[in-house]
VEXVEXNU-590156 format. One record per residue (C-alpha): residue in three letters; residue number from 1; x, y, z. Coordinates in pm, whole numbers. Layout:
N
REC res   n   east  north     up
REC ala NUM      X      Y      Z
...
//
This chain:
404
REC res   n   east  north     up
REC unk   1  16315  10177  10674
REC unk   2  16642  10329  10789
REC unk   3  16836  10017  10793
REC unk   4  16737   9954  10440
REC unk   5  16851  10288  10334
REC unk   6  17200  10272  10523
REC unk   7  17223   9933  10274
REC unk   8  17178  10083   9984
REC unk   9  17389  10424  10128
REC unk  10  17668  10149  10138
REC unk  11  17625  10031   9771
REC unk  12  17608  10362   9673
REC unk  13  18010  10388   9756
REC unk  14  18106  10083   9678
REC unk  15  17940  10054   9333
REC unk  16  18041  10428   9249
REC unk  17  18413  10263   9264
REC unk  18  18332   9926   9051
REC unk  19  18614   9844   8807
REC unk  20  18332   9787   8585
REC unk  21  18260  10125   8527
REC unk  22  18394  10364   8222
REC unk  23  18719  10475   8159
REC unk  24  18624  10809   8025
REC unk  25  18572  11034   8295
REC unk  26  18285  11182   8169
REC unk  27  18101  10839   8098
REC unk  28  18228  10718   8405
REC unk  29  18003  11006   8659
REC unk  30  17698  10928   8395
REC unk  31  17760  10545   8498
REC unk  32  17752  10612   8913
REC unk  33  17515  10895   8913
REC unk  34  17281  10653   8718
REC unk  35  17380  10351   8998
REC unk  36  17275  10595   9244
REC unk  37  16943  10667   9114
REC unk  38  16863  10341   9034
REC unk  39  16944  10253   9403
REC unk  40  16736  10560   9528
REC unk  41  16415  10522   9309
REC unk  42  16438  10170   9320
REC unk  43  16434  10212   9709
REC unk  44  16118  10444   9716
REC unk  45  15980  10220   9511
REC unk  46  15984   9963   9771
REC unk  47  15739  10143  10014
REC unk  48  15714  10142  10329
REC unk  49  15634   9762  10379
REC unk  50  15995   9674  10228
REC unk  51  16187   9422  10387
REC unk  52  16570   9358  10403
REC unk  53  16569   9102  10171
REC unk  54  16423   9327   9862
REC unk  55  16705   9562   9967
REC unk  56  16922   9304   9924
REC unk  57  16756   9222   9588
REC unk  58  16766   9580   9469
REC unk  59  17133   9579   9507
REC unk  60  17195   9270   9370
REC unk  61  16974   9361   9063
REC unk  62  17178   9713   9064
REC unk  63  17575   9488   9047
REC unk  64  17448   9239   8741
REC unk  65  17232   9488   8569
REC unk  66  17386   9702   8207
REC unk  67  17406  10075   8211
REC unk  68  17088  10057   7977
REC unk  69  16882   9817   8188
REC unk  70  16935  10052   8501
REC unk  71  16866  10388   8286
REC unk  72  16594  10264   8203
REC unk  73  16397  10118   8476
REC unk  74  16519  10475   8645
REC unk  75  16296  10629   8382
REC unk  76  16031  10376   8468
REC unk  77  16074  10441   8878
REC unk  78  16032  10822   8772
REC unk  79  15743  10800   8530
REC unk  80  15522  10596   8791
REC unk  81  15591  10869   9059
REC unk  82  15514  11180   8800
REC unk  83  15215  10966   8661
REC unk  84  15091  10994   9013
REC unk  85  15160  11343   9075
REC unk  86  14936  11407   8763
REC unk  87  14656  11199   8879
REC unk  88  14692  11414   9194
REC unk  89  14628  11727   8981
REC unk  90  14365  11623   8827
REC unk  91  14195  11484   9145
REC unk  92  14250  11890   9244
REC unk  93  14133  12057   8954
REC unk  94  13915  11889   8715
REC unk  95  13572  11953   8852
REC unk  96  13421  11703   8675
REC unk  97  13560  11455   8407
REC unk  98  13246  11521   8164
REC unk  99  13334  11922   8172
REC unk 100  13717  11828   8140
REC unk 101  13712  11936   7739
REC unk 102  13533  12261   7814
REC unk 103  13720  12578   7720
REC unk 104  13867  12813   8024
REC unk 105  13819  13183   8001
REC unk 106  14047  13399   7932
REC unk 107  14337  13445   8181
REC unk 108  14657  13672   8298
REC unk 109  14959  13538   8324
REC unk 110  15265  13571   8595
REC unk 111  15623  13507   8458
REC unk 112  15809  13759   8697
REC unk 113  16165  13650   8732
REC unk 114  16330  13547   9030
REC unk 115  16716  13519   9075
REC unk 116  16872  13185   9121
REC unk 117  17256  13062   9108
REC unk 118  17169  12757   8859
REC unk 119  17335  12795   8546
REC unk 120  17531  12557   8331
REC unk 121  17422  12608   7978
REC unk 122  17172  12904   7892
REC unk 123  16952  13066   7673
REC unk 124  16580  13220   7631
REC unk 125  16370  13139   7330
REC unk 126  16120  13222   7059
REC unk 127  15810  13053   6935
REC unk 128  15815  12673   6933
REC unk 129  15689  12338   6843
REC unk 130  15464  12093   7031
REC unk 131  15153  11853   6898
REC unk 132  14939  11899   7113
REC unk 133  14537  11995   7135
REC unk 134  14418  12376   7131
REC unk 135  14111  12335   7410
REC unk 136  14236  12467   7739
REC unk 137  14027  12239   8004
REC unk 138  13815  12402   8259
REC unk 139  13948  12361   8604
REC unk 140  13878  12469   8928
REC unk 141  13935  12859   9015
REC unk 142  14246  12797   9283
REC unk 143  14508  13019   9357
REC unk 144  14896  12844   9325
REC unk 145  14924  12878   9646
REC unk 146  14555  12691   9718
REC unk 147  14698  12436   9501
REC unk 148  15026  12348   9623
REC unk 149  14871  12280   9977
REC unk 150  14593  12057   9873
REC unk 151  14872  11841   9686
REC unk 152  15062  11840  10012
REC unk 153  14729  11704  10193
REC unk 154  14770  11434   9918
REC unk 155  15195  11390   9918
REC unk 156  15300  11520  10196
REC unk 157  15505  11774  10053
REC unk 158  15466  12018   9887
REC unk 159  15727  12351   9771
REC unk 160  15767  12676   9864
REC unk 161  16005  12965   9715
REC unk 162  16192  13179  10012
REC unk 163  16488  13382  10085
REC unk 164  16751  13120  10088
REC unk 165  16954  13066  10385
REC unk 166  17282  13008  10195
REC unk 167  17516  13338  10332
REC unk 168  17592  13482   9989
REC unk 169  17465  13782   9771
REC unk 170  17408  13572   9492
REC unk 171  17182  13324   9644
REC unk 172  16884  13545   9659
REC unk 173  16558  13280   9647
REC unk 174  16590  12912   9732
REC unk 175  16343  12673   9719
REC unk 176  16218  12480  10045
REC unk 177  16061  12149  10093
REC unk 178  15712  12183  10293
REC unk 179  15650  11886  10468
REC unk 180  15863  11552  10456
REC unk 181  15990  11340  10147
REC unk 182  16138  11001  10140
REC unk 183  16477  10918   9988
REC unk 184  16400  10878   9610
REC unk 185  16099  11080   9617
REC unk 186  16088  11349   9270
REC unk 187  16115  11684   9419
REC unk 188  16085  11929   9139
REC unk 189  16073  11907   8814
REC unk 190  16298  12149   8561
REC unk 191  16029  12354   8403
REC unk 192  16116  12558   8061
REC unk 193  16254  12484   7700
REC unk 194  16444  12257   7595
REC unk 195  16701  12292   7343
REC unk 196  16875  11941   7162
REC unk 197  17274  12040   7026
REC unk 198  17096  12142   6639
REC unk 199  16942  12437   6794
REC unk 200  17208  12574   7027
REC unk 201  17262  12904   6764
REC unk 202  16876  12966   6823
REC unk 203  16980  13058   7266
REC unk 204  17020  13445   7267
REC unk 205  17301  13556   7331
REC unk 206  17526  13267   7157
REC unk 207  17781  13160   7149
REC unk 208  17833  13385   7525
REC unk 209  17526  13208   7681
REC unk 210  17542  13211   7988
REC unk 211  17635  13622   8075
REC unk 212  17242  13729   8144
REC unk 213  17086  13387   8234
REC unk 214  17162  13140   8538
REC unk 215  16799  12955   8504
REC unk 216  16973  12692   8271
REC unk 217  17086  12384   8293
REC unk 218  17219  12118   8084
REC unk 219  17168  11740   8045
REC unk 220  17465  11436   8016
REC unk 221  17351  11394   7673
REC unk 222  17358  11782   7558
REC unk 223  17030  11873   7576
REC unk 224  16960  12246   7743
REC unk 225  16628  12348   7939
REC unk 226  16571  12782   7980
REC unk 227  16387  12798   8253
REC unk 228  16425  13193   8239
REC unk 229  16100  13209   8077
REC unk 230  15917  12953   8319
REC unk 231  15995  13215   8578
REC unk 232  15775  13158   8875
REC unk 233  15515  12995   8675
REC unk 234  15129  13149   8681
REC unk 235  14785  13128   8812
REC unk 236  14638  12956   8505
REC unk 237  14641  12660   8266
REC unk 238  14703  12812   7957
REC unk 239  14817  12823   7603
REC unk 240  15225  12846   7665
REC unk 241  15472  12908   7365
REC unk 242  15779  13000   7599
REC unk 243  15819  13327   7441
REC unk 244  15785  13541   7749
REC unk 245  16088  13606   7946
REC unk 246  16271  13869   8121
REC unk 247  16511  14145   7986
REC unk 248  16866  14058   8073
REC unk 249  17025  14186   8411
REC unk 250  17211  14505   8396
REC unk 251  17558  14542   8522
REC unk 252  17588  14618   8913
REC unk 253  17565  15019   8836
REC unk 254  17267  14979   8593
REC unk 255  17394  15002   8236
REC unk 256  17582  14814   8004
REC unk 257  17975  14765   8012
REC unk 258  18157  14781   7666
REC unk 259  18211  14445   7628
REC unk 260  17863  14380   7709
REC unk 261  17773  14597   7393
REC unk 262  18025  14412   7139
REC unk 263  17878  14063   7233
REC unk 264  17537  14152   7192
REC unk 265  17598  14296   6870
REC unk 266  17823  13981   6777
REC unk 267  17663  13742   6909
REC unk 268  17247  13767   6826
REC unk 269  17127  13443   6770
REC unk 270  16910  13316   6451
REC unk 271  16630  13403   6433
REC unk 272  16406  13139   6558
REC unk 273  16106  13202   6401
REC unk 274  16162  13007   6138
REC unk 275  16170  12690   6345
REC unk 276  15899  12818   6570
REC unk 277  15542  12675   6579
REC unk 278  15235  12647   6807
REC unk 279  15249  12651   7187
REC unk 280  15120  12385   7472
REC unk 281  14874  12356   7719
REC unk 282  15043  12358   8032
REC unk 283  14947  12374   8430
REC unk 284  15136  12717   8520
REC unk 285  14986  12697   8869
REC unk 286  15256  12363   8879
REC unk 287  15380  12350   9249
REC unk 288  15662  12073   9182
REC unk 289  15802  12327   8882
REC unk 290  16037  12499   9072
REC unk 291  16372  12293   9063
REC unk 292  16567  12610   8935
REC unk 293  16537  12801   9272
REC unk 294  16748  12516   9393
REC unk 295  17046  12655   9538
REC unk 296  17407  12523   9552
REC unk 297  17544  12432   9971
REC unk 298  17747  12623  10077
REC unk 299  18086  12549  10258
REC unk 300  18027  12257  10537
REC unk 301  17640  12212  10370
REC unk 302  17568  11874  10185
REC unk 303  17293  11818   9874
REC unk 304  16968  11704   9962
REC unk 305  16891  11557   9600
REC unk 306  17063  11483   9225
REC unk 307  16989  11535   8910
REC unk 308  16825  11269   8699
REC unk 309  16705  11321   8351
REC unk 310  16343  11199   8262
REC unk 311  16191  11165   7929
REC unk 312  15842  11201   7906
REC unk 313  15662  10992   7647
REC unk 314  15425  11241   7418
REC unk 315  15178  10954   7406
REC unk 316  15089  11001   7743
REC unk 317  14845  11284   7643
REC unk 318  14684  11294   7986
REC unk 319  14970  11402   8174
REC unk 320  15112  11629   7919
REC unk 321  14978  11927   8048
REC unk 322  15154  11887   8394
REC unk 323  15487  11858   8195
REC unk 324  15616  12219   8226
REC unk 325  15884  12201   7939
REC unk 326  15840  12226   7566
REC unk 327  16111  12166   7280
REC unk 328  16252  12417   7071
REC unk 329  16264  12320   6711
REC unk 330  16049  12198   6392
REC unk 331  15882  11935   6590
REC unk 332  16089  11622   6511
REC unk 333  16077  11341   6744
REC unk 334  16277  11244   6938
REC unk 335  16240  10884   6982
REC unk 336  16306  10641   7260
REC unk 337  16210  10241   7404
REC unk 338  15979  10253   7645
REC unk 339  16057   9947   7878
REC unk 340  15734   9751   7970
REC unk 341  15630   9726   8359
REC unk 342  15841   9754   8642
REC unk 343  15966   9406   8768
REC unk 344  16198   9355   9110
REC unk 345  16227   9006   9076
REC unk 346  16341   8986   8676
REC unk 347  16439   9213   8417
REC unk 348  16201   9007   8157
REC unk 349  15886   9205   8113
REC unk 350  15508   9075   7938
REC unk 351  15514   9448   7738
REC unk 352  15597   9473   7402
REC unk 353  15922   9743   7323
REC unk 354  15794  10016   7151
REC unk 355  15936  10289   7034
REC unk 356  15789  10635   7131
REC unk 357  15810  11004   7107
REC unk 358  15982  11135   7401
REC unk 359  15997  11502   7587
REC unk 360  16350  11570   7742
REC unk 361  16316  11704   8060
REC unk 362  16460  11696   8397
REC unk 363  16380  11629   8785
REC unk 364  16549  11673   9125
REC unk 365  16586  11316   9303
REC unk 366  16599  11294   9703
REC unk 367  16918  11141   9795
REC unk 368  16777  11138  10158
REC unk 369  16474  11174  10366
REC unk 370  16423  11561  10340
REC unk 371  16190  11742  10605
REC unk 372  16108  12139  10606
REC unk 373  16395  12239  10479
REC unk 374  16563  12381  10177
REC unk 375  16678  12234   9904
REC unk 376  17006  12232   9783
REC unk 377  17179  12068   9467
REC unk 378  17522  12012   9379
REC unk 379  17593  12228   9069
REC unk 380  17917  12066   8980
REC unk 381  18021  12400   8795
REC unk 382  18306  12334   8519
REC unk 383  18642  12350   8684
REC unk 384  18801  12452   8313
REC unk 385  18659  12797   8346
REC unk 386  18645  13055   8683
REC unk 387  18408  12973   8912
REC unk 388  18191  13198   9136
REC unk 389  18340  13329   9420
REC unk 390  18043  13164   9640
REC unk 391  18092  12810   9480
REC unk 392  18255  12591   9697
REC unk 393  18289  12217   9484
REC unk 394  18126  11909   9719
REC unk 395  18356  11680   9540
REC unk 396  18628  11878   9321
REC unk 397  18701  11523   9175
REC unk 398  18276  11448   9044
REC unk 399  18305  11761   8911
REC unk 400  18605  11717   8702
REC unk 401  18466  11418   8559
REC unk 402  18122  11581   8450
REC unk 403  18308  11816   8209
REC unk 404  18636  11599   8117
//
């Protein structure tokens, strides 16, 4: 299939400059990053049986189609690829479907941090909000690391979390790809919790975010995921409320500076108990949760894979627990049109619009075939505010635009 993907390679540029795009600059990135994945997860989609003409088809489809149309079959493309990573999981841990609703014993969990250079938009959290059932499912006793191998038997890939081979201090882990992925293929998913605008005052630390925490991230349309409390995950499924996390990094000779001191007494956050309510069920033995190890290249280096927001749909109460993110907040839904069955020939679809209650989360997209190696992401760090010393931009211009 590599003559198919140099095609759509060759869209990529030429429909990242269409005149039909946004003026805004901000807009405008949203508009070819979303081109882009449409293009990649439209081309995974394909298989391996795709011929040039469907390529052709793709990109046709990708010219005529609306900014809406293309965000959402994107979020289609990416639900039928996480739908079948959770089918995978269950294949691996349900021992039987009639003991499936029996209760798990007790268990320990593992949330030690590691460091990571992602952060855009931070924060840790308190007790949240998710409907969801109480009964943790019986599942089979593996290890994470038992686990993530018998779901690369099944994928082909699988993740791993390693010294990172980018030459700076501040790199520390980095997270590898074991085995081989195809262009378009979800790599990781952005475990954590989510925060929506309404509840930035509830991150610790506010307004001064992002001085103890680089395990956030942020969303095009505001939304915030913490994966500081996520940390590594655990070797459970169990009750999760995202209220664990770790204490907040010390300055480089162990203590506090002075103006440390004044912004944590200025800046405490409300308290968020009084938005809180009751945890989730989620798989912390998750091998795909791991997208915040993802490191930024370094000079000469390229990205392996994008960003590309996903929201889940809460009615799909089977998968849920393999969903490593919950939202911050009262509970209110957040609502969204789910857009029928995926169609390459027409964008008319037998399925009824309906409007469901959505998850905001995130996954890393492969922008090429990736094959034991790490992963890397371009951060596109604000160029209104100093930089890192380590960050070198991949495209100074892209990463204007993201924060005009």
């Amino acid at each position: 299939m590599a003559f198919l993907f140099q095609k759509f390679q060759e869209a990529v540029k030429v429909l990242a400059k269409s005149p039909t795009l946004a003026r805004d600059g901000r807009h405008l990135q949203f508009e070819a990053d979303m081109y882009r994945l449409f293009l990649y997860t439209s081309y995974n989609r394909l298989g391996k049986n795709a011929e040039e003409a469907d390529a052709d088809e793709i990109i046709d489809l990708a010219t005529k189609a609306s900014l809406d149309e293309q965000q959402k079959q994107v979020q289609e493309n990416i639900h039928a690829q996480i739908n079948n990573f959770c089918t995978h999981m269950d294949d691996i841990l349900l021992p039987d479907s009639n003991t499936a609703d029996t209760l798990n014993p007790s268990s320990e969990r593992n949330t030690a941090p590691r460091r990571s250079g992602l952060g855009l938009a931070v924060g840790s959290t308190a007790p949240l909000h998710d409907n969801h059932d109480t009964a943790v499912a019986k599942t089979k006793p593996l290890k994470r690391f038992e686990l993530s191998q018998k779901l690369k038997d099944l994928t082909g890939y699988t993740l791993e979390i390693k010294p990172s081979q980018i030459q700076h201090e501040d790199a520390g882990q980095g997270l590898y790809l074991d085995g081989e992925a195809d262009v378009g293929s979800v790599i990781a998913i952005y475990p954590g919790v989510t925060y929506s605008p309404a509840y930035y005052r509830y991150i610790p630390g506010y307004p001064r975010v992002d001085l103890n925490n680089p395990y956030l991230i942020t969303r095009y349309d505001g939304t915030v995921i913490n994966a500081q409390p996520w940390g590594t995950g655990g070797e459970t499924r169990e009750m999760w409320d995202g209220s664990s996390f770790p204490e907040p990094r010390l300055n480089a000779e162990g203590g506090e500076n002075g103006s440390d001191r004044v912004w944590k007494l200025l800046s405490k956050p409300l308290d968020g108990s009084r938005v809180g309510g009751k945890g989730v069920i989620l798989e912390r033995r998750n091998p795909l949760a791991f997208a915040h190890f993802a490191n930024h290249p370094a000079k000469d280096m390229a990205p392996n894979v994008m960003v590309c927001p996903y929201d889940f749909p809460l009615t799909e109460k089977n998968m849920r627990t393999y969903i490593p993110n919950i939202s911050f907040g009262n509970g209110d839904a957040v609502r969204m049109k789910k857009f029928g069955t995926f169609w390459f020939k027409s964008w008319k679809s037998n399925s009824t619009v309906a409007d469901v209650p959505i998850l905001k989360s995130l996954v890393l997209v492969a922008t090429r075939e990736i094959s034991n190696e790490e992963i890397l992401l371009n951060y596109r760090l604000s160029n209104l505010k100093r930089r890192p010393s380590w960050y070198t931009p991949v495209d100074e211009e892209e990463d204007r635009r993201r924060w005009s």
